[in-house]
Backbone as numpy.savetxt, mean C-alpha at the origin, in Angstrom:
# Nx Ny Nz CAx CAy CAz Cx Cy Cz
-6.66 -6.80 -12.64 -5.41 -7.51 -12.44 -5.68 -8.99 -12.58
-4.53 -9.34 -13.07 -4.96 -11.20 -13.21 -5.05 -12.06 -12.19
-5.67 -12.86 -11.44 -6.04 -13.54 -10.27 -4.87 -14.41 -11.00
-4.40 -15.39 -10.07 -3.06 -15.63 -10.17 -3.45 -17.01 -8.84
-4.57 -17.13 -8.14 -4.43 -17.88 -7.29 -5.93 -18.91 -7.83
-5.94 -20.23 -7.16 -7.33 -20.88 -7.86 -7.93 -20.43 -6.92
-9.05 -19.66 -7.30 -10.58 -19.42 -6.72 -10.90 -20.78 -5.95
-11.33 -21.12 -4.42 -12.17 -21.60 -3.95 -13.33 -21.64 -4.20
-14.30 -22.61 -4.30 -15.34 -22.19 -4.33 -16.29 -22.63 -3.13
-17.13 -21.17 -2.49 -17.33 -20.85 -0.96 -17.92 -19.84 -1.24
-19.06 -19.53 0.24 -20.47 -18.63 -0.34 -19.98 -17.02 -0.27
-18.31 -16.85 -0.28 -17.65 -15.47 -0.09 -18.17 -14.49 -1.89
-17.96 -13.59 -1.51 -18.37 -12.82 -3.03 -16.97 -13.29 -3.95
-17.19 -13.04 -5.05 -15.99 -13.53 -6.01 -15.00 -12.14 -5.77
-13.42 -12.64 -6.27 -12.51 -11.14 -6.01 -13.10 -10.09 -7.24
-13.62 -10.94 -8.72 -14.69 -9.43 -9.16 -15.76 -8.68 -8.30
-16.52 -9.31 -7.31 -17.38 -8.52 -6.72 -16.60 -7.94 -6.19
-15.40 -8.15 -5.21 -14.53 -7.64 -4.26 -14.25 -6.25 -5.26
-13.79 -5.91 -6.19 -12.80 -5.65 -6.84 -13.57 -4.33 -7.46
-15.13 -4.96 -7.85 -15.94 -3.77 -8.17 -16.52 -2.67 -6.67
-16.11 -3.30 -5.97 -17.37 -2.90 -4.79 -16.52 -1.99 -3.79
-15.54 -1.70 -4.51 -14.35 -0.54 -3.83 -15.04 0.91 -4.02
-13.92 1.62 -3.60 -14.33 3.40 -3.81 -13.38 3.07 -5.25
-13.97 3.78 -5.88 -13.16 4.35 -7.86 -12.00 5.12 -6.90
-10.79 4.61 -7.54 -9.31 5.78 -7.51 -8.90 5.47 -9.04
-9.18 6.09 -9.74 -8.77 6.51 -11.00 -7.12 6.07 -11.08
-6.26 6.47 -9.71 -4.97 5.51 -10.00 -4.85 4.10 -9.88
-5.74 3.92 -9.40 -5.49 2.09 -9.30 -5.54 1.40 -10.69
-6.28 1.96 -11.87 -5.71 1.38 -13.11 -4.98 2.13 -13.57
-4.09 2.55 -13.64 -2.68 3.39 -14.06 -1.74 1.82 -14.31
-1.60 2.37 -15.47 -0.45 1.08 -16.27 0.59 0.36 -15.15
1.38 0.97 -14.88 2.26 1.14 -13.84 2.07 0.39 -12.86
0.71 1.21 -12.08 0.36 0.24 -10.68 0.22 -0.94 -11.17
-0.74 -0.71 -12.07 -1.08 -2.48 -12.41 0.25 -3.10 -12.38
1.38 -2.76 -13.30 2.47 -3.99 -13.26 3.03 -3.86 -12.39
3.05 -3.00 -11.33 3.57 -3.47 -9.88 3.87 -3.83 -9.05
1.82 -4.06 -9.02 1.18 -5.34 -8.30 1.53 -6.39 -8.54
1.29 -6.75 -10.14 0.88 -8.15 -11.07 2.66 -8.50 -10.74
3.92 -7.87 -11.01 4.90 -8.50 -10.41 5.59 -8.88 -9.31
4.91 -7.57 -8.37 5.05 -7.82 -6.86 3.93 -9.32 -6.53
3.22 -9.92 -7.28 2.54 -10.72 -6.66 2.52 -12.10 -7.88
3.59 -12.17 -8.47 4.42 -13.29 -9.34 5.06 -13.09 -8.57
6.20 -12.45 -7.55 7.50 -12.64 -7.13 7.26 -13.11 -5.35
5.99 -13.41 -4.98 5.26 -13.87 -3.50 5.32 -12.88 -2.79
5.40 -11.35 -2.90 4.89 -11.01 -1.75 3.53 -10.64 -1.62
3.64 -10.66 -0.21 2.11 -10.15 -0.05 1.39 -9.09 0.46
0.60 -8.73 0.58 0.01 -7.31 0.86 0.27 -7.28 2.35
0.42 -8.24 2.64 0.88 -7.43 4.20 1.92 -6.66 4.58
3.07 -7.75 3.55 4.70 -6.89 3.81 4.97 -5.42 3.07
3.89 -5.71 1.96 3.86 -3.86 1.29 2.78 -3.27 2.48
2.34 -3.77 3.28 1.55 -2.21 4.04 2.52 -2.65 5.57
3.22 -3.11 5.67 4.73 -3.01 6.45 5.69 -2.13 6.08
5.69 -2.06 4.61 6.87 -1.59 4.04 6.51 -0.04 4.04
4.94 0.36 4.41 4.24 1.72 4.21 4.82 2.04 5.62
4.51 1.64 6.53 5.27 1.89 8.01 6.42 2.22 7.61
7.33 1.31 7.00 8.21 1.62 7.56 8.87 2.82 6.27
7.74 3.28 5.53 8.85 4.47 4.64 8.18 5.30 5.37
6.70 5.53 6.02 6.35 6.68 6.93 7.13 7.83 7.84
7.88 5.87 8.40 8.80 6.37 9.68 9.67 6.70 9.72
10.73 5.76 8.20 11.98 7.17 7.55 11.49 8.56 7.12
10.52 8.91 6.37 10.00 10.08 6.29 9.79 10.93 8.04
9.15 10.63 8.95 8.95 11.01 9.88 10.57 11.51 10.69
11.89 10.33 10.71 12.88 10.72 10.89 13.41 12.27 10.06
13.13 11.68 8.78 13.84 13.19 8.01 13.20 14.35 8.02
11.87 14.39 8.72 11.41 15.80 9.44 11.72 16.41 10.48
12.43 15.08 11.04 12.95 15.63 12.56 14.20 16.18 12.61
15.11 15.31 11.28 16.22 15.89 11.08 16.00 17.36 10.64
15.12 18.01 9.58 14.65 18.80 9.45 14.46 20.09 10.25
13.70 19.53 11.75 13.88 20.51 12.22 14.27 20.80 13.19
15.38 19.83 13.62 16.61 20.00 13.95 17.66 20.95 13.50
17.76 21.43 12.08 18.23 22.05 11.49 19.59 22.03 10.59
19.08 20.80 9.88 19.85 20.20 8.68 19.79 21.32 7.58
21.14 21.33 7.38 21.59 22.65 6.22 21.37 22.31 5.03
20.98 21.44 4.47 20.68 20.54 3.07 18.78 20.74 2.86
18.84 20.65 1.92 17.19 20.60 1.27 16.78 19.19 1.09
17.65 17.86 1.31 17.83 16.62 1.01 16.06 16.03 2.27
16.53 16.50 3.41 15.38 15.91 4.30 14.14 16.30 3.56
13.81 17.25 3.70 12.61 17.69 3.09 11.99 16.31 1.47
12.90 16.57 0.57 12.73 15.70 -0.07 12.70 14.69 -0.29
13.60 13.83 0.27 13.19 12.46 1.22 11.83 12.14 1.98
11.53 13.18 2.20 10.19 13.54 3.28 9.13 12.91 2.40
9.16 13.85 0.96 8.17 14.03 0.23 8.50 12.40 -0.87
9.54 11.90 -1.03 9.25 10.93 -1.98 8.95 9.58 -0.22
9.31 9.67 0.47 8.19 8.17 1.58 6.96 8.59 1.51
6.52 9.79 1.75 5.40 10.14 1.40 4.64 9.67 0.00
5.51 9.49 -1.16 4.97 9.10 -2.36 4.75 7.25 -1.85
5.99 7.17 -1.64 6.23 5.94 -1.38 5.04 4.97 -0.52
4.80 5.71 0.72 3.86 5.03 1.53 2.27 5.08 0.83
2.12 5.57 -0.02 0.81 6.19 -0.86 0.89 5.18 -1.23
1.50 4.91 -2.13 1.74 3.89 -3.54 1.64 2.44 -2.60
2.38 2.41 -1.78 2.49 1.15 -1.17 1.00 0.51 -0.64
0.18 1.79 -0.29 -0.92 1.67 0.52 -2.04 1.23 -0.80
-1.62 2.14 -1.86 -2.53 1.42 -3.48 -2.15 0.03 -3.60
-0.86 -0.32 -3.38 -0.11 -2.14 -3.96 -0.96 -3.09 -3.55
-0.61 -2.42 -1.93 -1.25 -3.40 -1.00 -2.82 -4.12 -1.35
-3.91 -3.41 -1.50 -5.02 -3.23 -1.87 -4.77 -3.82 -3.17
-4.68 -3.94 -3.78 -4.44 -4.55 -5.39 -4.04 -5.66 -5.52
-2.85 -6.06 -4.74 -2.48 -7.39 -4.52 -3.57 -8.42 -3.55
-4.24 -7.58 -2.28 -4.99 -8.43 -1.97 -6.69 -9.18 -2.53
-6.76 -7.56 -3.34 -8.16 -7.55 -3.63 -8.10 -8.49 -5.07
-7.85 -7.89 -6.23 -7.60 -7.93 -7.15 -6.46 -9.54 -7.08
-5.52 -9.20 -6.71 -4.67 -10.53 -6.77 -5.23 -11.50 -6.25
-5.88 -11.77 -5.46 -6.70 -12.96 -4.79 -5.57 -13.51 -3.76
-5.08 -12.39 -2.48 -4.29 -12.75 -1.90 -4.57 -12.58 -0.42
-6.09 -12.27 -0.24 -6.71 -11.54 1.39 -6.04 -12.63 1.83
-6.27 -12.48 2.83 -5.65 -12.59 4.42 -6.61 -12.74 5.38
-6.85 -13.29 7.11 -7.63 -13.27 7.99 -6.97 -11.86 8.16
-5.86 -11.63 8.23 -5.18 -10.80 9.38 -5.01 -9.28 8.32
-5.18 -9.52 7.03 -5.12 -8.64 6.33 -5.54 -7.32 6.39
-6.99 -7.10 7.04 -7.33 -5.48 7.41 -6.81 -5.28 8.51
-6.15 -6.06 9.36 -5.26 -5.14 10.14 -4.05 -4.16 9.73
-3.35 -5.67 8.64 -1.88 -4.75 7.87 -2.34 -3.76 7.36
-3.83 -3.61 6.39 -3.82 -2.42 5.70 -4.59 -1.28 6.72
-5.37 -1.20 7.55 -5.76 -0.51 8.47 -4.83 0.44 9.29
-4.14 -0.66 9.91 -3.55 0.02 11.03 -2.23 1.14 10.50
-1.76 1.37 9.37 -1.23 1.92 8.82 -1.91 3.55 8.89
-2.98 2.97 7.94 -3.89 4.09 7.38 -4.21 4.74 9.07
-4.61 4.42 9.74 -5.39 5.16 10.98 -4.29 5.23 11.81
-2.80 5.62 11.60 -1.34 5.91 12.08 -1.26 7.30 11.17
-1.46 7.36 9.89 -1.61 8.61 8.92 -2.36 9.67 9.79
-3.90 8.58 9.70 -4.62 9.89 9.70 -4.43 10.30 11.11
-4.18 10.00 12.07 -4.08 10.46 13.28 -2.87 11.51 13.32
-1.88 10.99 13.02 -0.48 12.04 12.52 -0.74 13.51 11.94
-2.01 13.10 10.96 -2.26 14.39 9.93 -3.26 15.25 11.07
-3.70 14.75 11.56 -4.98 15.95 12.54 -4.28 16.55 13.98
């Protein structure tokens, strides 16, 4: 992705080291994500408010399970369910892309993207 911000220069690794020194997800270069990012991060936001924005499609998803099984006569919850679910995925790839790759970290930044992720996985076990 195109760095978009001027590099400091400071004894931190460059955002290429950053950028190589990840786990490989084969989607993170997907055409798509890339212009995602690269316009979500021409238009100022920042990786914090996309791993905000992962909360908060989690937690509409989490509502439309409850509606679910509550016993909503529609197939609509369920599927709602499953595209925040896409949604919070994708958001959780942006995020990471815009900070790493975009040259947009943060002090406070592994919290936004953390505390998300370890809200998932606790949910899922």
């Amino acid at each position: 992705m195109q760095n978009l911000t001027d590099p400091s220069p400071d004894a931190r690794p460059s955002q290429d080291d950053r950028a190589l020194d990840r786990r490989p997800i084969k989607t993170r270069s997907a055409r798509l994500v890339q212009t995602l990012a690269l316009v979500l991060t021409r238009l100022g936001v920042s990786p914090n408010q996309v791993s905000v924005l992962s909360v908060v499609s989690a937690s509409i998803g989490a509502a439309l399970l409850v509606w679910e099984a509550l016993g909503a006569r529609t197939p609509w919850p369920l599927v709602g369910t499953a595209a925040c679910i896409q949604l919070r995925l994708l958001a959780n790839l942006v995020d990471g892309l815009i900070a790493v790759e975009g040259g947009r970290q943060t002090k406070i930044g592994e919290l936004f993207n953390e505390f998300p992720d370890r809200i998932a996985d606790h949910g899922s076990n």
